[in-house]
C-alpha positions in Angstrom: 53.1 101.6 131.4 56.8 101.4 129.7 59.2 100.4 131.8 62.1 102.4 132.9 65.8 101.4 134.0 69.0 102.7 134.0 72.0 100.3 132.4 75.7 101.5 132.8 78.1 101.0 129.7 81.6 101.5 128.7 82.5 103.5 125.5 85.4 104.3 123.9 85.6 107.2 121.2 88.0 109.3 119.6 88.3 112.9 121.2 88.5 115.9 118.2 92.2 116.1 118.7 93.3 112.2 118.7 91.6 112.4 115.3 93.5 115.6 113.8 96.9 113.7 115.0 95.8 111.1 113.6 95.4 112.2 110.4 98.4 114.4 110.4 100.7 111.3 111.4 99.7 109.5 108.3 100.6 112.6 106.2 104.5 112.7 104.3 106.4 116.0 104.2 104.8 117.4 101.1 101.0 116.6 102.8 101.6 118.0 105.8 103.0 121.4 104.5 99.7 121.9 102.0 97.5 121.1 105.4 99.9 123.5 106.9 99.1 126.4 104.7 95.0 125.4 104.4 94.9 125.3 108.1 96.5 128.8 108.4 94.3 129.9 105.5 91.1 129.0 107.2 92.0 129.9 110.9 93.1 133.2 111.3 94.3 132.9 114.4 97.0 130.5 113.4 100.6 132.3 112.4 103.5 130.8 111.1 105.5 133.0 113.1 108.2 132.5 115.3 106.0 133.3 118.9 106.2 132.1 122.1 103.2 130.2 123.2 104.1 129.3 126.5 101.5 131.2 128.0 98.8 129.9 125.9 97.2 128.4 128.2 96.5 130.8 130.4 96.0 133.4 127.4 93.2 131.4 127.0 91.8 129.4 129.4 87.9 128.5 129.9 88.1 129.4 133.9 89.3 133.0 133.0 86.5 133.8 130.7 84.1 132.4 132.9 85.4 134.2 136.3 85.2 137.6 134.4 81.9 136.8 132.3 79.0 135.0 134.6 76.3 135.6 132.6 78.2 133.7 129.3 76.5 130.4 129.0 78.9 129.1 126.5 76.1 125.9 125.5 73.5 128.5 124.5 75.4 130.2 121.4 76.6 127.0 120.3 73.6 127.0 117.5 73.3 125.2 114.4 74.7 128.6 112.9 77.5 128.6 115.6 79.2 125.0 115.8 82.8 125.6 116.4 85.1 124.0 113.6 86.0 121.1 115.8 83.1 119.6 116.0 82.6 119.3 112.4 85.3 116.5 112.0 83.4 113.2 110.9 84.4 109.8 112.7 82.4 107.3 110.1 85.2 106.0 108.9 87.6 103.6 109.3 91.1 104.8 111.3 93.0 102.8 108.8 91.5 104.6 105.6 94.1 106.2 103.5 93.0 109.1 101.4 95.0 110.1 98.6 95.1 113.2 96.4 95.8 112.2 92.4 98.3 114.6 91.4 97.8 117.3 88.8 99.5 115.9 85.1 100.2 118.5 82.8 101.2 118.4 79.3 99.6 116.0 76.4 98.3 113.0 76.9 99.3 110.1 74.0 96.0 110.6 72.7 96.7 114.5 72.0 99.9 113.5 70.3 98.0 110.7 67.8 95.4 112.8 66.9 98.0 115.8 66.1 99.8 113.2 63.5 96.1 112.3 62.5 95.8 115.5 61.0 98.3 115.8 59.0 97.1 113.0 57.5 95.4 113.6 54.0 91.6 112.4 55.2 88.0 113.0 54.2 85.9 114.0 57.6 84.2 110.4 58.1 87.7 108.8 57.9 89.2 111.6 59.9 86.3 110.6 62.7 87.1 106.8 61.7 90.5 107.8 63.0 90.0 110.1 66.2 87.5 107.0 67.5 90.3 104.3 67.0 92.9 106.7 68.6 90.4 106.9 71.4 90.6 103.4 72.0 94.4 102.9 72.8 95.1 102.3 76.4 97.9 103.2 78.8 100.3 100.8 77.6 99.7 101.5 73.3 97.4 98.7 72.6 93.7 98.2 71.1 91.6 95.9 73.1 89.2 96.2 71.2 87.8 94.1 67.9 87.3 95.7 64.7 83.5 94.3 65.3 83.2 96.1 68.3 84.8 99.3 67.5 82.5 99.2 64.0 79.0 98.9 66.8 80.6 101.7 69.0 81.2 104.2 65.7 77.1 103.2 65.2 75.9 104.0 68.3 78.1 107.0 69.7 78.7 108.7 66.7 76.0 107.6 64.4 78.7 106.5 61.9 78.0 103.3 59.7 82.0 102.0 59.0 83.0 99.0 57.1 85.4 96.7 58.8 87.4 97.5 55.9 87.2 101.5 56.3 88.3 100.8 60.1 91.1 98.5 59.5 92.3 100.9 56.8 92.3 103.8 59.3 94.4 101.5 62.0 96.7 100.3 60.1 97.2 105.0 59.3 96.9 105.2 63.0 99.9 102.2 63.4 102.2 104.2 61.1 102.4 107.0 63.9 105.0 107.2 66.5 106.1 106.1 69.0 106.5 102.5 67.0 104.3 99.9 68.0 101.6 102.0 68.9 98.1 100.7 67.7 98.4 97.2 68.3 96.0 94.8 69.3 98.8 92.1 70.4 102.3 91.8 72.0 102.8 89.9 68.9 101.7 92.7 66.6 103.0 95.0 68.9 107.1 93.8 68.4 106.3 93.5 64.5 105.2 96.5 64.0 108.4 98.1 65.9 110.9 95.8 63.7 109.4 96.3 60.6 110.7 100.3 61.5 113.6 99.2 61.9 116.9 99.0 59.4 116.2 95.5 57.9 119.4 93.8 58.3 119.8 89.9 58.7 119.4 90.1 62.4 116.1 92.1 62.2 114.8 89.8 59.2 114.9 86.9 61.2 114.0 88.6 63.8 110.7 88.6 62.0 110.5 85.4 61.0 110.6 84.2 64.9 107.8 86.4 65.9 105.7 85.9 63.3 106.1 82.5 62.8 107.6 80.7 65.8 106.4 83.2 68.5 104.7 80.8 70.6 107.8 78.5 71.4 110.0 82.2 71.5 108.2 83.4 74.4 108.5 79.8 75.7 111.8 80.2 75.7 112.0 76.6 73.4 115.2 77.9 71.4 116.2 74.1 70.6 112.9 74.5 68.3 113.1 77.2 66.6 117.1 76.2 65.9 115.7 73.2 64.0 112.9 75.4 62.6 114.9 77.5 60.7 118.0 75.4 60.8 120.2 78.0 62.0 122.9 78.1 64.7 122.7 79.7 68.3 124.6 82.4 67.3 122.1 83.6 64.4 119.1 83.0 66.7 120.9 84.8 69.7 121.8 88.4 67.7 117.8 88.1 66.4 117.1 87.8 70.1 119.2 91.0 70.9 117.5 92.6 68.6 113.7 91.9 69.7 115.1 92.5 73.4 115.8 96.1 72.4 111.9 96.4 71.6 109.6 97.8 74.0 106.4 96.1 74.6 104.4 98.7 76.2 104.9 101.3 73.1 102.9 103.9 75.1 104.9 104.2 78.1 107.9 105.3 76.7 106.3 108.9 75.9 106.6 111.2 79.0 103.7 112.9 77.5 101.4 111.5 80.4 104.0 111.0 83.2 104.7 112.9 86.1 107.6 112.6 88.6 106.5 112.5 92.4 109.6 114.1 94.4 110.3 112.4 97.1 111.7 113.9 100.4 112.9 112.3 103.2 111.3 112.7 106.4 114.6 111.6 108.6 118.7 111.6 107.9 120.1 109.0 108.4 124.2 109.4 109.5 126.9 107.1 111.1 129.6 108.6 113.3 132.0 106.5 115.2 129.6 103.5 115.4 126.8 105.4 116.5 123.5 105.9 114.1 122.1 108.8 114.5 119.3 110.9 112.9 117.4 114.3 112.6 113.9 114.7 111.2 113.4 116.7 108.7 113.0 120.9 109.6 110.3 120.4 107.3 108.2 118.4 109.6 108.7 121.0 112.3 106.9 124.4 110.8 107.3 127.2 113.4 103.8 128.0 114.4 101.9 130.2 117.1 99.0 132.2 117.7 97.5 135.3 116.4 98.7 138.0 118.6 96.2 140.0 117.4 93.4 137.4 118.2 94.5 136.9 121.4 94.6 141.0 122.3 91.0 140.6 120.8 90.3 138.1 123.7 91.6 140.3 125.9 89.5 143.6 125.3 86.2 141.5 125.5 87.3 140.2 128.8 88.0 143.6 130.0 83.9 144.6 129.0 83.2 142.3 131.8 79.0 142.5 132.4 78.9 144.9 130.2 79.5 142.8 126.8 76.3 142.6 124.5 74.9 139.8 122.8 77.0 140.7 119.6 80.3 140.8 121.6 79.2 137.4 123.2 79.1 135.7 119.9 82.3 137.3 118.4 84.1 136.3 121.9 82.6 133.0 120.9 84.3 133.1 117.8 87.4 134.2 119.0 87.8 131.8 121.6 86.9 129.0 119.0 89.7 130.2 116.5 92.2 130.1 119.0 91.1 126.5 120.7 91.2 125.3 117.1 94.9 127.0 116.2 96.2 125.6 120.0 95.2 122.2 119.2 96.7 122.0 115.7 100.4 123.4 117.1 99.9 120.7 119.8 98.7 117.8 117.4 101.7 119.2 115.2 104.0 118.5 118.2 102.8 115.7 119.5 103.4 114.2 115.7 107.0 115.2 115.7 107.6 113.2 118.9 105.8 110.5 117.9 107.7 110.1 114.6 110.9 110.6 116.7 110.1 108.1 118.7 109.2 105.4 115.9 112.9 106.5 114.0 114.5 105.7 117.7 113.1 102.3 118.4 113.7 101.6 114.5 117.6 102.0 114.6 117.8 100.8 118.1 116.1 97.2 116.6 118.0 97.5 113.4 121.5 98.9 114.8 123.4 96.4 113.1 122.1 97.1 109.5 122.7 100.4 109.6 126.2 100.0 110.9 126.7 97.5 108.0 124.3 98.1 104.9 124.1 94.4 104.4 120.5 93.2 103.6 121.5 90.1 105.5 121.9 92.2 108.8 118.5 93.0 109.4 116.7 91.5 112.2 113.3 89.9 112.0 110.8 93.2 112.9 107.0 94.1 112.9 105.0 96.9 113.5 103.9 95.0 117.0 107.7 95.4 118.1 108.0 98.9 118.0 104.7 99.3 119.4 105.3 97.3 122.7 108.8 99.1 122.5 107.2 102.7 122.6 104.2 101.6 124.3 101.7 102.6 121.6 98.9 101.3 119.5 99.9 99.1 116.6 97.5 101.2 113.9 99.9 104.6 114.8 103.1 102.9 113.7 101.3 101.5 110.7 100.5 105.3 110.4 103.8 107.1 111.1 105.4 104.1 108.3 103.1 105.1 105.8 104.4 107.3 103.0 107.8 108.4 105.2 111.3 107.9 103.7 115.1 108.1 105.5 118.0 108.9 103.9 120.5 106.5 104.7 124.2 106.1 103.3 123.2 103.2 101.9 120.4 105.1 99.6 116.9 106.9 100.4 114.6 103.6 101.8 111.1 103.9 103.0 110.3 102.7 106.3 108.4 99.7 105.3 111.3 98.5 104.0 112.9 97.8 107.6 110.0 95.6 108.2 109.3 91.5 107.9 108.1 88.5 109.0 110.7 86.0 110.7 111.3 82.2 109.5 113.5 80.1 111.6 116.8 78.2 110.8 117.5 74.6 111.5 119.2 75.3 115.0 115.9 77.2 115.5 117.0 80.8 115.5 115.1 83.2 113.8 116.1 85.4 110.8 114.3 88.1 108.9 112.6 87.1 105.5 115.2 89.9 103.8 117.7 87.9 104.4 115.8 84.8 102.2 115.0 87.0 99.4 119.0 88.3 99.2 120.5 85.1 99.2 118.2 83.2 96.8 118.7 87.0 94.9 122.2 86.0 94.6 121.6 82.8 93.8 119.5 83.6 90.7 121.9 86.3 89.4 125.0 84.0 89.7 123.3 80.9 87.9 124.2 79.7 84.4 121.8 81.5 81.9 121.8 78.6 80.0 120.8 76.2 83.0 119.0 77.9 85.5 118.3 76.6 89.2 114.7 75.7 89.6 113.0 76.4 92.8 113.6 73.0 93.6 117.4 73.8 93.3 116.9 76.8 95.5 115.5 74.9 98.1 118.1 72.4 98.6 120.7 75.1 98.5 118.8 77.1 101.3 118.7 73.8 103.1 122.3 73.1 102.5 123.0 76.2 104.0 120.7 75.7 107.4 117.9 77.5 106.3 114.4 75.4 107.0 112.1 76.4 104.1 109.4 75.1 101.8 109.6 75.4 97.8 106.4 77.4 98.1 107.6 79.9 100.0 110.6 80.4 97.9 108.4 80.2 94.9 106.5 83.3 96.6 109.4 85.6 97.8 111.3 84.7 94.1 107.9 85.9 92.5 107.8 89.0 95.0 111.4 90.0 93.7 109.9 89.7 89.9 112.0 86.7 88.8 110.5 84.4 86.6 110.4 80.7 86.6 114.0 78.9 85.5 112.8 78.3 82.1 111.7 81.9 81.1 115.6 82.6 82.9 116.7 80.7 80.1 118.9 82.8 77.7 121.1 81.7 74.7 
């Protein structure tokens, strides 16, 4: 015989509406217009009219339809044919997941442009298709990863081509020839001949050529002593070659605009000071005027007034009607809800950061995580990670992302607490005000931080100078 109990549990789960604000927080201004429009698209009983929808509740409440329709058991037209949008929302994945759309790149790609200046060069059609395969095999950044082994097996196999490693090299050094300069190449060090060997060969540029190609290990070493007694030249002959490859680019492909796109970016708050106050406004963009279809909710109306006399195909079209405008009252309220929540985030933001904003200084910000506006708003941590994502204010001091008002804390000496930004800017400071021809180690850094009451280890400051894309003192090294 089984056995039968009964055991009481505790859940908690995600109603259909926490999950629609949820996503719509995490959306920027652009996002949440587009799911403004598909939402109005695929509901019609959602308008992007000016209405009032004070009395939506009532319009549409479940204890009026009942009153006036007994014999409507809701349940029983909820059919597999019948499931009212709502419920259709999966919750199988993570809260934190971020889903982003790849934008839409018009225009050619690098690859169209090489393989227009491939034909108008003079080729038979197995060099032509030589050609087209090596052009294929350029990245991003201009280069060929590539051997001339490999790309000879791949012309065998794909294109049932049989190439001599002469026939390919041929073709690549056609291909190398095209603009922009440098493209084609299988090295950096290639890569920067290539692009001065297009250039006007003065002295400068000859030499120039005669680093990189012979002396380019200790050049990117930064070991100008070396090369000095190399070519026994002085520093200022070695300097203007220097000036000369710095005006090189070293990812040849990038510089076309071919396969770029610019993604606008608008700000979700304003930022303004008056008279020592900061205060803000969120964007009118955020705040769409929407209400509900009058015309839906007249439609609710005349099936009420049937009363017992509604049939079964009035039962399911009240069925849909109802579900329309459930689904269009809990977008306009999730839409709300997001604008107060973002408010709300901005507030606690400027009220912790007061004294940057008055000031602009980097050094003025205060130590902050996501877990302080949080407990300061009294909400969950994973909703301000949410509203921070992707949202910008514009500031006197320039458009900044919200993210960038956040960071860890280390503590001074005399044990108070200052923000991590305030690290990074003075060892910033440090670094652009050292000698370029003796620059300050991190162990130099350190002791100045120390000197100045700041307790701190040289691997941190080796991390935040790495996070602020500064090299190590001797690839700072100039001439």
């Amino acid at each position: 015989m089984v056995k039968q109990s009964l055991q009481q549990s505790l859940q908690q789960k995600l109603s259909p509406q926490q999950i629609q604000l949820m996503k719509l927080i995490e959306l920027s201004t652009l996002e949440l217009e587009q799911k403004v429009k598909d939402e109005i698209e695929t509901n019609p009983a959602l308008d992007d009219e000016n209405n009032n929808i004070d009395s939506l509740e009532e319009e549409i409440s479940d204890k009026d339809i009942l009153e006036e329709n007994q014999d409507i058991d809701i349940d029983q037209y909820l059919s597999d044919d019948e499931i009212p949008a709502y419920k259709l929302h999966h919750n199988n994945t993570s809260q934190d997941d971020v889903h982003e759309n790849a934008p839409i790149v018009g225009g050619q790609t690098h690859f169209d442009v090489l393989k227009t200046q491939l034909g108008e060069v003079k080729l038979k059609e197995k060099e032509y298709k030589i050609g087209e395969y090596v052009i294929g095999c350029i990245d991003d950044d201009g280069y060929i990863r590539r051997t001339i082994d490999q790309i000879i097996d791949d012309l065998v196999f794909k294109e049932n081509l049989v190439a001599q490693s002469s026939e390919v090299e041929q073709l690549l050094s056609i291909v190398q020839t095209f603009d922009p300069p440098g493209i084609g190449a299988r090295t950096l060090q290639e890569c920067l001949l290539l692009q001065l060997k297009r250039k006007e060969q003065t002295e400068s540029v000859l030499f120039a050529i005669d680093v990189i190609n012979l002396q380019f290990k200790q050049f990117v070493n930064k070991h100008y002593n070396k090369i000095c007694e190399k070519f026994k030249v002085n520093d200022v002959a070695l300097k203007n070659a220097i000036l000369e490859i710095e005006k090189l680019n070293p990812k040849p492909a990038s510089s076309s605009n071919h396969t770029k796109y610019t993604q606008q970016i608008i700000p979700d708050f304003s930022l303004f000071i008056n008279n020592e106050d900061v205060q803000f406004q969120l964007n009118s963009r955020n705040a769409p005027s929407l209400s509900v279809s009058k015309e839906y909710l007249n439609m609710l109306h005349l099936y009420k007034e049937q009363g017992d006399s509604i049939n079964t195909d009035n039962k399911q079209a009240l069925l849909f009607v109802k579900q329309k405008l459930d689904s269009a009252k809990w977008f306009i309220n999730a839409i709300h809800q997001r604008q107060q929540t973002l408010i709300s985030t901005m507030s606690s933001i400027i009220n912790m950061q007061k004294t940057y904003f008055l000031t602009g200084d980097e050094k003025d910000l205060n130590p902050m995580i996501l877990k302080d506006i949080a407990q300061d708003i009294n909400m969950d941590i994973s909703t301000i990670s949410r509203v921070v994502n992707s949202k910008y204010v514009e500031t006197p001091y320039g458009i900044k992302p919200l993210k960038y008002y956040f960071s860890e804390s280390i503590s001074r000496q005399d044990g108070e607490s200052i923000s991590v930004k305030e690290i990074k800017s003075i060892i910033k400071e440090k670094i652009n005000s050292e000698s370029i021809s003796t620059p300050l180690n991190d162990q130099a850094l350190v002791d100045y931080l120390i000197g100045k009451g700041y307790k701190i280890a040289r691997r941190t400051v080796a991390k935040y100078r790495e996070q602020m894309n500064f090299p190590v003192a001797r690839l700072r090294k100039k001439i």
